[in-house]
Residue, then its C-alpha position, 0 to 999 in steps of 0.5 A: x500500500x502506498x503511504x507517504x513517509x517521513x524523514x525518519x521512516x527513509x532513513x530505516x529503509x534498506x538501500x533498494x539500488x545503487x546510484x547508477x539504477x537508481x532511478x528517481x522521478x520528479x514531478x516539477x522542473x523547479x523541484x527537479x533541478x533541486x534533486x538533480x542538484x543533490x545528485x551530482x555526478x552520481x546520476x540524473x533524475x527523471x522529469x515526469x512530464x514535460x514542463x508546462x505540464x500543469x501540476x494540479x490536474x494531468x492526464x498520464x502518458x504511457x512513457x509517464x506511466x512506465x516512468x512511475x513504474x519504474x522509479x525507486x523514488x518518487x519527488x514531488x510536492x504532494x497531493x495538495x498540488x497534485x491529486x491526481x499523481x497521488x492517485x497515479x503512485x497509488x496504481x503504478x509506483x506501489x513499491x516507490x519510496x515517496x517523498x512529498x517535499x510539502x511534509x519535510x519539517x521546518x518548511x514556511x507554509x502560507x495559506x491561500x489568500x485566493x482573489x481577493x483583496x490581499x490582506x498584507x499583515x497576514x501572518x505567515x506561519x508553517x503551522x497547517x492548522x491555523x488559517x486566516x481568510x475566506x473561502x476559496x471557490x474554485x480550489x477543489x482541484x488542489x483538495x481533492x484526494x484529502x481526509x478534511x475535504x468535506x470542510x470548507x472552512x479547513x486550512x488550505x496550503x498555498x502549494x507555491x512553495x518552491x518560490x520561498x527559497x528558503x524552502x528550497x534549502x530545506x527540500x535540498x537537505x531532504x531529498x539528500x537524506x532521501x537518496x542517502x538511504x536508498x543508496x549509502x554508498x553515495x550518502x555523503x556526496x548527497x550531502x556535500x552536493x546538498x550543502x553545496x547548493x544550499x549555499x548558493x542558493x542563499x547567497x543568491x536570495x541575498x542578492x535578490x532582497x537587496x535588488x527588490x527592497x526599493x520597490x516594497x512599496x509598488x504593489x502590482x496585480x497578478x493574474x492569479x495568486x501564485x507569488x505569495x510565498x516570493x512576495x513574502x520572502x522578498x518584501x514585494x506588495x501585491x493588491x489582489x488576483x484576478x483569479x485563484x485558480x491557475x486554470x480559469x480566467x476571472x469572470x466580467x463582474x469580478x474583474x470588474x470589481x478587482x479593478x474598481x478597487x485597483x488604483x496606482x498598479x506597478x504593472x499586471x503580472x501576467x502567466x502563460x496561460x492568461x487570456x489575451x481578452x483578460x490582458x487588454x480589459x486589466x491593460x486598457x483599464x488600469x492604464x499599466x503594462x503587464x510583464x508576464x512571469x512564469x511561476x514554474x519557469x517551464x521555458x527554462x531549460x531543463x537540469x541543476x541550473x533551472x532553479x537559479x535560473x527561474x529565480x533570476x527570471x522571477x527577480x527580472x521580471x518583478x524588477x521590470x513590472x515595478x521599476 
């Protein structure tokens, strides 16, 4: 039966392959890049779907599926971000050792803020069972698969984790421990490739707080709510979504109300995804630019380098919408 482990429970599993089978497969470029990072010279991960691929609902392909059947270690963020591959490593990858990197300890999680209005003294915890702010209308997709669905009003984890690169160090460390009891003759090079990052990592979020600190005070909307955890870590102000879903467009009457209430707007942060029609009405309306932003970098290439890429992405593109 497939369950999800902790930390603790990988360490007490027996070495299932040494590093040149061990196949690892990773759901994500950003959570990818972190694992191929970790495993260095040591050997390459797997990327389950092609980037782009929209984490929260996906139907698998016969090479996707024979990759989970394959896979001694599954990485992925879990089924708050994507039910339906929960459901796929229930049938396919039973004997898979998973690794839900939303579990790993010590982690900045932040609840769902939806369309709305954003509430900028919203205290940010890493605490699943507090929760401040309203219903969110069209989330079932992120929820569903989970014990506590049936209550609306249940704490809902902002699943954009990766964004905070505080995380980000974190899920290096866990992911090398991960790896180091699949295949402990490897363990310390994990280790060390893990330290390594981390480092950089943090040397590079640095660079980015100094960067960013004189625009805090331009706030900017976005096409949906996907920044939170990066508008936290960074000190950047957004005033409200025009969406909470990442795969519906805002209807006319709530736009209409965003944008009523939406005066002095940096710029409209836009994704792939966003409506040209969406684009013009907020543009036109507002009288601002929008600069499209990509919160998984999926036209970055793929590998160790995509994750400091994409925050050098994320940081251009916030410094080109409010500078």
């Amino acid at each position: 039966m497939f369950k999800p482990l902790s930390l603790s429970l990988l360490l007490s599993i027996p070495a299932a392959a040494q590093a040149d089978n061990l196949r690892v497969v990773v759901n994500l470029a950003p959570l990818h890049s972190l694992t191929a990072q970790v495993m260095g010279d040591t050997g390459t991960p797997e990327l389950l779907t092609k980037p782009g691929t929209s984490a929260h609902g996906h139907a698998l392909r016969p090479s996707e599926a024979q990759r989970l059947q394959k896979a001694d270690m599954v990485v992925w963020l879990g089924a708050a971000m994507s039910p339906w591959l929960a459901d796929a490593l229930k049938e396919m990858s039973t004997q898979a050792v998973n690794l839900p990197l939303l579990d790993a300890e010590g982690l900045t999680l932040l609840t769902q803020r939806g369309a709305h209005n954003h509430d900028h003294d919203e205290e940010h915890h890493d605490d699943h069972d507090k929760h401040e702010g309203e219903e969110h209308a069209h989330e079932e997709d992120h929820e569903e698969g989970h014990d506590d669905h049936d209550d609306d009003e249940a704490p809902r984890v902002d699943t954009h984790a990766w964004l905070n690169p505080d995380n980000a160090v974190i899920w290096l460390s866990t992911i090398a421990e991960g790896l180091a009891a699949q295949d402990p003759a490897n363990a310390e090079a994990y280790r060390a490739n893990a330290a390594a990052a981390a480092k950089a990592i943090a040397e590079q979020a640095t660079k980015t707080e100094a960067r960013l600190a004189p625009l805090a005070d331009h706030e900017f909307l976005t096409a949906h709510d996907a920044y939170q955890y990066y508008e936290a870590r960074f000190g950047l102000t957004s005033h409200a979504a025009i969406t909470d879903s990442d795969d519906q467009d805002a209807g006319p009457a709530h736009l209409r109300e965003v944008l009523s209430a939406s005066p002095d707007m940096g710029c409209f942060v836009t994704e792939p995804g966003t409506s040209a029609a969406t684009i013009t009405l907020v543009t036109d309306t507002l009288d601002i630019p929008h600069v499209k932003i990509d919160p998984l970098g999926a036209d970055l290439p793929v590998g160790a380098d995509h994750y400091s890429a994409h925050m050098s992405s994320l940081a251009d593109g916030f410094a080109e919408c409010l500078g």
